[in-house]
Each structure stands twice: as C-alpha cells, then as structure tokens.
VOGU-3710 file (C-alpha; in Angstrom, 3 decimals, decimal comma):
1> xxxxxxxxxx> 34,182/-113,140/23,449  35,794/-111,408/20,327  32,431/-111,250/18,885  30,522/-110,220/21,400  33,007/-107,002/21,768  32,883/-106,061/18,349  28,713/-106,441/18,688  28,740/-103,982/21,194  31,518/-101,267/19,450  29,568/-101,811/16,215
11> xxxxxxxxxx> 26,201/-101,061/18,209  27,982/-98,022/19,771  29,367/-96,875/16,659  25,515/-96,975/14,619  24,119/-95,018/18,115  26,392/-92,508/17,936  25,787/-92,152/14,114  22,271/-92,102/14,244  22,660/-89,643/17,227  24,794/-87,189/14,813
21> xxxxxxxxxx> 22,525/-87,451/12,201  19,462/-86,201/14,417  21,397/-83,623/15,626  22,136/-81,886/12,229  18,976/-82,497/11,352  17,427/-80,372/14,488  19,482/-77,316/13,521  18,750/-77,283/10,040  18,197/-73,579/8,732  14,816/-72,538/9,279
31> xxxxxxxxxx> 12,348/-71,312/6,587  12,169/-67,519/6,144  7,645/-66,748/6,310  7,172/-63,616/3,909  4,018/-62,308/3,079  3,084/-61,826/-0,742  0,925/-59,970/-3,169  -0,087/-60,435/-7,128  1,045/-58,014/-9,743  -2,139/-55,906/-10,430
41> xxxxxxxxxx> -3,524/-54,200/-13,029  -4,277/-49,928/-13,052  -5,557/-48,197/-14,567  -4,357/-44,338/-14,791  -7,739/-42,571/-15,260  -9,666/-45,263/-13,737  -11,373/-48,388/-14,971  -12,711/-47,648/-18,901  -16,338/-45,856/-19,024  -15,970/-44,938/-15,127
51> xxxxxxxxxx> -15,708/-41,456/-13,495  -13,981/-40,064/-10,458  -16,436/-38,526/-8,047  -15,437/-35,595/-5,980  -16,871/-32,796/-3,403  -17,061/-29,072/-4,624  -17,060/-26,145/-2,210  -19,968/-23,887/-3,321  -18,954/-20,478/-3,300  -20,547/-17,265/-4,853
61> xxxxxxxxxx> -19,430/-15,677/-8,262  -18,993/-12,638/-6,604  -18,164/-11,126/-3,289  -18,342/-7,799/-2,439  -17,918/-5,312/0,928  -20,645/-2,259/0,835  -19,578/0,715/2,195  -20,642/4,699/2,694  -18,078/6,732/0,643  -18,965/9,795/3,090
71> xxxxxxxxxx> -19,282/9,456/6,793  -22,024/9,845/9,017  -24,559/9,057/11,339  -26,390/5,709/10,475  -30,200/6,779/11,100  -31,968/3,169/9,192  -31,352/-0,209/8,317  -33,042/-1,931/5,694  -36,125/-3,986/7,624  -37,708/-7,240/6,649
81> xxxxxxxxxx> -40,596/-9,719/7,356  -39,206/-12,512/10,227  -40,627/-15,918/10,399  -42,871/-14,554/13,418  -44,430/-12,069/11,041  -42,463/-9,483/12,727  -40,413/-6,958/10,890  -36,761/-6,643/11,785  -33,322/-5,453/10,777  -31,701/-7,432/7,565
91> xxxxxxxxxx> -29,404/-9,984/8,477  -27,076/-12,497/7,546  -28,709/-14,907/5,019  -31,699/-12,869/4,323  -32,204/-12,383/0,013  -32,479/-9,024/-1,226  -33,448/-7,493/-4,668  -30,986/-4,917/-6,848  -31,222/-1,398/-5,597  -32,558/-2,201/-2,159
101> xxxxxxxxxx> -31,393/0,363/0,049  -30,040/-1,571/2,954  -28,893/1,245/5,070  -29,263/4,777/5,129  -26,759/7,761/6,778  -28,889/11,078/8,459  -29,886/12,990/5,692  -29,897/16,864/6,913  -25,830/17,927/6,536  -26,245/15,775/3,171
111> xxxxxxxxxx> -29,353/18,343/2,270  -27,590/21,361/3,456  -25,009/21,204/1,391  -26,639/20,882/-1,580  -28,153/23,910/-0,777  -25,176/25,669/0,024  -23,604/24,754/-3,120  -27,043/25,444/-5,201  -27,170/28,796/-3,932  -23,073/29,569/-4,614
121> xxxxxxxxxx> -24,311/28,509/-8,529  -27,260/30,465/-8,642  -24,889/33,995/-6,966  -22,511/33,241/-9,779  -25,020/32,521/-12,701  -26,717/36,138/-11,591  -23,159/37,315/-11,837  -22,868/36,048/-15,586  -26,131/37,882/-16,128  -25,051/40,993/-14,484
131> xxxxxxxxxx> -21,485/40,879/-16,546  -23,927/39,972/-19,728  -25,455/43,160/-19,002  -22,195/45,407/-18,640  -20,323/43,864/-21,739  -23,450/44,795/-23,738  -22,650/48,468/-22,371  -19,355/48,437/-22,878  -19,557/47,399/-26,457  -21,878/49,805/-27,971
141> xxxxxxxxxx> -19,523/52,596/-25,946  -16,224/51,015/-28,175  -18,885/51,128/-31,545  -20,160/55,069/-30,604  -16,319/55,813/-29,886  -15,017/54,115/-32,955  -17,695/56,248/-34,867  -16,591/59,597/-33,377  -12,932/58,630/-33,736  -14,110/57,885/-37,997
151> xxxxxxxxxx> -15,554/61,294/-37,685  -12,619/63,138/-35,970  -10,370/61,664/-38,454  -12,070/63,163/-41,382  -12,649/66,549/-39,776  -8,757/66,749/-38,882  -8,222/65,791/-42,372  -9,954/68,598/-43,752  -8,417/71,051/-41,074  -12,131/71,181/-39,391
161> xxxxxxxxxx> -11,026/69,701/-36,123  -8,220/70,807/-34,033  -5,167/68,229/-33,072  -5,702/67,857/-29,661  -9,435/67,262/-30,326  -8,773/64,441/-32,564  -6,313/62,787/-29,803  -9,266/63,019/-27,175  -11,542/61,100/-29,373  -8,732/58,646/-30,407
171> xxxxxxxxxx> -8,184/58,131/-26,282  -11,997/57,468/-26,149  -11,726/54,689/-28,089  -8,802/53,222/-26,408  -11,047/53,032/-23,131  -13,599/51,618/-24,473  -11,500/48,925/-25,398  -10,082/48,494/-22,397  -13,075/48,194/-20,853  -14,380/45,288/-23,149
181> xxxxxxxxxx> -11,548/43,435/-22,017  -11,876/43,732/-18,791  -15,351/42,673/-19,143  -14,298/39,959/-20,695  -12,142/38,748/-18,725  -14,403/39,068/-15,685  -16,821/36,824/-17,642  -14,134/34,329/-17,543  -13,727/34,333/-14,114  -17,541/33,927/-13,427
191> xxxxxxxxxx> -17,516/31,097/-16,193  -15,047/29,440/-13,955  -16,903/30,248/-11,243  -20,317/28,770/-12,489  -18,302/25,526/-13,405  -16,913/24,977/-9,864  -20,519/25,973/-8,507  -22,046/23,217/-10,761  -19,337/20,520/-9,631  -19,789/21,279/-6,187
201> xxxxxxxxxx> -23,656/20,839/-6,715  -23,239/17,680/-8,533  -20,841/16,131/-5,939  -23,080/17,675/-2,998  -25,934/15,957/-4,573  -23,879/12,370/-5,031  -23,092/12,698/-1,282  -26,442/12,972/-0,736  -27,355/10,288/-2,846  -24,574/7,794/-1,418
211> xxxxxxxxxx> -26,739/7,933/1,495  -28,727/5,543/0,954  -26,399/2,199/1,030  -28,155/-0,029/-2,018  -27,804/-3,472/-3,270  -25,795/-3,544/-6,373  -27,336/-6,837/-7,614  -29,759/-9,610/-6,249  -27,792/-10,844/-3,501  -27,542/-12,850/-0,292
221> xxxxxxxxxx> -26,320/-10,984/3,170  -23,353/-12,350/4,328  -22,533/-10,085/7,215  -24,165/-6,638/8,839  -20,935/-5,318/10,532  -23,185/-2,357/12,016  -26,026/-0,975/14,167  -28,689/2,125/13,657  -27,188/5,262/15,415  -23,088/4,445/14,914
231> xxxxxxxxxx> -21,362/6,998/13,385  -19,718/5,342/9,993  -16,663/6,604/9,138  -16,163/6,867/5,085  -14,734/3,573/3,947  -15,750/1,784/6,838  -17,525/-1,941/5,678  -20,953/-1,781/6,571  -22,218/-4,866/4,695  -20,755/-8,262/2,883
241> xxxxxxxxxx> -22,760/-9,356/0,214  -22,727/-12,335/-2,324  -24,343/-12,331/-5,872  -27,567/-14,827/-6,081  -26,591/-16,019/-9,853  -24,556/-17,808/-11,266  -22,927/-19,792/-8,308  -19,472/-21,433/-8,301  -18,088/-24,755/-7,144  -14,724/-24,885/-6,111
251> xxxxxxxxxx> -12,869/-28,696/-5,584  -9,063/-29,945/-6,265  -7,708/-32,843/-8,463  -4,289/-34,207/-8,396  -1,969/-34,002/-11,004  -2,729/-37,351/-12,943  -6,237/-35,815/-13,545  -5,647/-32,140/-14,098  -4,567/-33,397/-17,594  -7,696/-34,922/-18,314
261> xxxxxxxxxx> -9,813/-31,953/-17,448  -10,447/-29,154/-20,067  -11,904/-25,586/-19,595  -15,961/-25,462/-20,846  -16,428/-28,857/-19,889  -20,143/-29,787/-19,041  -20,607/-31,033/-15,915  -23,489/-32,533/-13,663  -23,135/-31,821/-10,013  -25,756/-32,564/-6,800
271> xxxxxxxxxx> -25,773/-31,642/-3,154  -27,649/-33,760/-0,338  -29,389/-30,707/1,032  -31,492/-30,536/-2,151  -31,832/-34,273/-2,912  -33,000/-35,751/-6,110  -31,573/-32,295/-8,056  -29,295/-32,161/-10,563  -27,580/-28,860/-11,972  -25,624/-28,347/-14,831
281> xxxxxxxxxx> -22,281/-26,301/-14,744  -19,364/-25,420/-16,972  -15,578/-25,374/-15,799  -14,686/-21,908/-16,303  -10,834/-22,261/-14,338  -8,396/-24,004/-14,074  -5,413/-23,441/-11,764  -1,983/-23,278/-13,115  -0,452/-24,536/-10,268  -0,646/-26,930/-7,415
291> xxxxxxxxxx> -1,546/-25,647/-3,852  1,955/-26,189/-2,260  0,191/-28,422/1,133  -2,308/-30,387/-0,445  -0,644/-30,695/-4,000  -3,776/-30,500/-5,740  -4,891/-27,838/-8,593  -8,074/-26,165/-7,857  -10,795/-26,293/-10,355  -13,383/-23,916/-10,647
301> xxxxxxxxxx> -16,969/-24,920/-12,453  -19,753/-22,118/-13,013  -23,348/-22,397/-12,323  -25,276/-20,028/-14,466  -28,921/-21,499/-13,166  -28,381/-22,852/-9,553  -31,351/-24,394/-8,174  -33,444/-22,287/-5,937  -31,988/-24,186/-2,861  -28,531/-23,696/-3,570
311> xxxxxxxxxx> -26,735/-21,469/-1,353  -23,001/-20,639/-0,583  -20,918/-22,833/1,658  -23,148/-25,852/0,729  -21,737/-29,052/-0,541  -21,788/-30,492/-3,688  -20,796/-33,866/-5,718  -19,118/-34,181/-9,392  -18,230/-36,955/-11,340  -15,036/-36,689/-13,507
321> xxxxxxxxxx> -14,973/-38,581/-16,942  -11,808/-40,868/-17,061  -10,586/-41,151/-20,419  -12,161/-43,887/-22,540  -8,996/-45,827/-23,393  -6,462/-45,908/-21,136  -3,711/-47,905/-20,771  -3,454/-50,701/-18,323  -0,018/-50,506/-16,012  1,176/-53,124/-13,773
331> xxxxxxxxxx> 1,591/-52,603/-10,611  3,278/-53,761/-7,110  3,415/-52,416/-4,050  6,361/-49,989/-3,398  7,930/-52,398/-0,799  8,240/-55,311/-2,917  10,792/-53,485/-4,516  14,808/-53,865/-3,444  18,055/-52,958/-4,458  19,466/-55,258/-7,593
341> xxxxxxxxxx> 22,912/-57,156/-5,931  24,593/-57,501/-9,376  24,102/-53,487/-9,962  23,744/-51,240/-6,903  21,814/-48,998/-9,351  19,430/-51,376/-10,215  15,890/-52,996/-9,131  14,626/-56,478/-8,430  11,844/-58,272/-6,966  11,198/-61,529/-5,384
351> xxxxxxxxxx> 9,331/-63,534/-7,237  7,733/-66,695/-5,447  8,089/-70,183/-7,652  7,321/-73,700/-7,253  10,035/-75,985/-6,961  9,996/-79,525/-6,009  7,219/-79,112/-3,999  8,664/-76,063/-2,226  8,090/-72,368/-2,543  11,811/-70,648/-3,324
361> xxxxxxxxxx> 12,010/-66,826/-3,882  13,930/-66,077/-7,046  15,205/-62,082/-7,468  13,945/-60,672/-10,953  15,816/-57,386/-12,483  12,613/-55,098/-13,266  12,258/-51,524/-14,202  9,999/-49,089/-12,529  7,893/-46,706/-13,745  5,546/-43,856/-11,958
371> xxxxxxxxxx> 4,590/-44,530/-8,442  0,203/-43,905/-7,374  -0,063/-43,672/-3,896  1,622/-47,008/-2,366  1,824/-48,432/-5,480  4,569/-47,969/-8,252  4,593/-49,691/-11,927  6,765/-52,195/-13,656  7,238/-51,629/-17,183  9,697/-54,394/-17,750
381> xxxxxxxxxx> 10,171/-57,676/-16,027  7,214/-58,565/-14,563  3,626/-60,028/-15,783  0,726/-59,763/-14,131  -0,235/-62,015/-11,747  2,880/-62,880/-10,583  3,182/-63,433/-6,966  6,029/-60,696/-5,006  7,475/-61,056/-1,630  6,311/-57,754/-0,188
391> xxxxxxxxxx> 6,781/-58,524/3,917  10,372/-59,266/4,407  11,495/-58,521/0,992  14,869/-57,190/1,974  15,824/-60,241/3,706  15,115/-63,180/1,386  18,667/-64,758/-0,525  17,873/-65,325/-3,900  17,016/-69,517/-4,361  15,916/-69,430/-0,658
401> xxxxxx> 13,008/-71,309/0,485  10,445/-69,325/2,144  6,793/-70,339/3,421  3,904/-67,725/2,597  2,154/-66,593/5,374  -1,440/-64,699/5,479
//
C-alpha cells in the first residue's frame, strides 16, 4: 500500500514537472522579424566611363520688346504668305529677316515736321547769307574810315586840318567798329540758330524714320501685342521678338555635379521633335548659386548652329561626363543607422551574423560620411556586403536573435 502511494505522488510530482516545463517553454521570448539590406557600392559621379543624362529648356540668346519711340497712329502691319496662300498680318511664330519693317505709324505729322523744321534751317541759313552780306559792308566802311582817320592825322599834324575835324573822322572810325561787332555778333546768333535748325531737322527726320518698326536681327515673333488703327503711345511694346541664332539650352545639376562641369565644355544635345539630329553646343554659364526651391545650379550651354528645326521652348537631352576615376563609397540606407549606447554621440549599425544556426544582430560603431538621397556612406566600420537591419533597427538589443523577413 506504501508503494502504491508513493507510485502515484512520484507520478504526480513528474506531471506537474513536465507541465512546468511546457509552460515556460510556451512563453519563451519571441523572435524580433527585421528586414535587411547589403552594404552597396556608389559611386559619386556615376559608374566609370558613364554619363548623367538630363533635359535642357531651349531658350533664345536673346529677347527683346520692339517699340515706337514716338507715338502715333498704327496705319500697317508687316503681312505674310499663310499656309492657304493667303496673305495676312505677322504673327506669333512666323520667321522674319533683319530690317523687316514689321509695323509702320501714319506717316503725314512725321512728314510735316520735317518740313517745318527744313524750312526754319533754310530762313536761318538765308539769314547767315544776308549777315554775310552786311559784315562785308561794314568792314570795308571800318577800312575807308581807318584810311580817312590816317589821313586826318597827318593833316592835323601839319596844322592842315582843324581839331574838331580830326575828332569827326576819329568818331567815324569808332562806328564802324561798332558796327562790325554787332555784325558779328548777330552772325553768332544765326550760327546758333542754323545749329538748332539742323538738330531739329535731323531729329524730325529720325521721328520719321522710327516709323517704320524694323527687325533688328533674323528673328522669330513671339508676341504682336497690337492691331492696325490703335493709337501707340511712345514706349508702348508693340512686338516680342527672339534672335534665330545661336540658341540656348537652359537645365540644372545638383551640387555633387556642378563641380564636375567646366565653362567651354563641348557638348552633344538632341530633342525628339527633330529625331535622329544631333547638335553641338558649348557651356557658356554657369550659375554661382543654387536656386533656393529646387537646390540646383542652372547651367547654360550655347548653340551657335541650331538645326533648322530647333525652336524656343522645345526640349532637349544632354549627357554629362562623370569623371573617369572616381572613388567607390559604401553605402547604407539612412535608417539602418542608430544612436551608439556606449556614446550618445556616436553611430552604430546592426549587423546580421550567423550563430549556431541562428541569425543574432550584433551593433557595430561606424562613422558616417555624406548622405545621396536616402542613402548616406560609411567610411569606417563597415565592408561591403555586409548585411544591416534597416526595418526595425531601433528596436533590436545587441546579441538578440532576430529572423529576416522579405
């Protein structure tokens, strides 16, 4: 009876231990999943022998607002050939030639007052022939009184002439003078006047020439702002024009590449509108700064020869050379990266190993270097290829075991 009651306490003793022993096993600690990436290789200017392709903005060289510089009544536009054979008005888009004249202003007031101011020259210039005329006069009167004074003088001298005789003569001569002088001086004032008659003739005669509204340069029409028979006040934009040749593309590169790109730098650029084209073009500018939104520095390439196609606000494509050595960095992505628990101040990562069959997550001091994008480099403490806990980095204990999930 004795055994049979220590049978059953033994028995009760190994169920209750077996019991225990399934129970800690059910609530043992569960294994963190992280997600993980290698340690990569980058390259700062792009792989070695490969280029960086970008999209230009093509603009024209030149940009220019054509205006009257007098006011008036707009009596033409400049008329061309329209796909229906028809002519018409010039309008945006339409090509014209140097010297065109793509608008002109009524011409009558413009005519009238060069005639006004050719006739105020030619009153004055018959003035100055008039005055010619009278100093002439005046002259040989001072000469023949200057003679008679010589003559009174010599007379008086040898008590021929009488005193007050000799101060007529002398008074003569002082008249004469006078009225040289005031010839003179009258020429003067019609010199002056022939001077302002000739500027207002010139000017009259620019005014009328600014009438006509011409093409500085082969060009493209951007915008006709007016109509025949508005009155255009002086000043007032009439046309926007664009220069034909040379062209420029306009695109932006960041930082890491505006290093890498020097001014006169051949380049080889192509747009999709004229396929199977390639132009040449030279970078002619540079910016010195970055635009403050889109952080990028503007570069500006010049197309001396543009393809006949070409035209402003088209699109083109550029390849960049990357530098032909550059140095490989490795890289991780920026949240692999946590706070070092020995050094507040610090870095780490968490490197997956293999350990008794089991993947543990050991933290690594590193140092960091420049960040690209989502990316940042480790210049010390890490080799490539190494595996990272990136997903749930923050959470893994040093020595833990984790399981690596897709």
């Amino acid at each position: 009876m004795k055994t049979n009651t220590q049978i059953i306490i033994g028995f009760l003793f190994c169920l209750a231990w077996s019991t225990g022993c399934r129970r800690a096993e059910s609530y043992q600690k569960p294994v963190k999943p992280v997600q993980t990436q290698e340690a990569q290789k980058l390259f700062p200017g792009g792989e070695p022998g490969d280029g960086e392709r970008y999209s230009a903005n093509i603009l024209p060289a030149s940009q220019t607002e054509l205006a009257f510089r007098q006011g008036g009544y707009l009596s033409q536009i400049h008329q061309v050939k329209g796909h229906d054979q028809k002519m018409r008005y010039v309008q945006e888009g339409d090509s014209v030639a140097k010297g065109t004249a793509l608008a002109r202003l009524r011409n009558d007031e413009f005519a009238a007052k060069v005639e006004q101011a050719q006739a105020q020259l030619t009153e004055a210039q018959s003035a100055i022939e008039t005055n010619r005329a009278n100093l002439s006069e005046a002259e040989a009167a001072l000469h023949q009184a200057e003679r008679d004074l010589d003559r009174a003088t010599k007379l008086l001298e040898s008590r021929s002439l009488t005193k007050p005789d000799y101060e007529g003569a002398k008074t003569k001569v002082e008249l004469a003078q006078a009225k040289v002088e005031a010839v003179r001086s009258q020429r003067q004032v019609i010199e002056a006047k022939i001077s302002g008659a000739r500027a207002i003739v010139s000017e009259a005669a620019l005014a009328q020439q600014d009438a006509a509204l011409r093409a500085p340069m082969d060009c493209y029409v951007l915008k006709r702002l007016v109509e025949p028979g508005a009155i255009i006040a002086p000043g007032r934009p009439v046309f926007v024009v664009a220069e034909k040749s040379p062209v420029k593309a306009m695109f932006g590169v960041p930082d890491l590449t505006v290093k890498n790109v020097k001014l006169g730098a051949p380049l080889t650029l192509t747009a999709e509108a004229i396929p199977g084209v390639e132009f040449k073009g030279l970078i002619s500018r540079i910016s010195p700064t970055a635009d403050p939104r889109s952080r990028v520095f503007d570069v500006e390439v010049t197309i001396s020869r543009p393809p006949a196609g070409l035209r402003p606000g088209m699109i083109a494509s550029l390849t960049l050379p990357t530098a032909k050595s550059p140095t490989p960095l490795t890289v991780i992505p920026i949240n692999a990266v946590v706070r070092l628990k020995q050094s507040p101040e610090g870095y780490a990562v968490n490197v997956v190993t293999e350990q008794s069959g089991k993947q543990i997550a050991r933290q690594r001091p590193v140092k960091l270097g420049e960040a690209f994008g989502n990316m940042i480099a480790v210049t010390e403490g890490l080799s490539l290829g190494e595996r990272v806990i990136t997903s749930g980095a923050a959470m893994v204990v040093d020595g833990e075991e984790i399981r690596v999930i897709p």
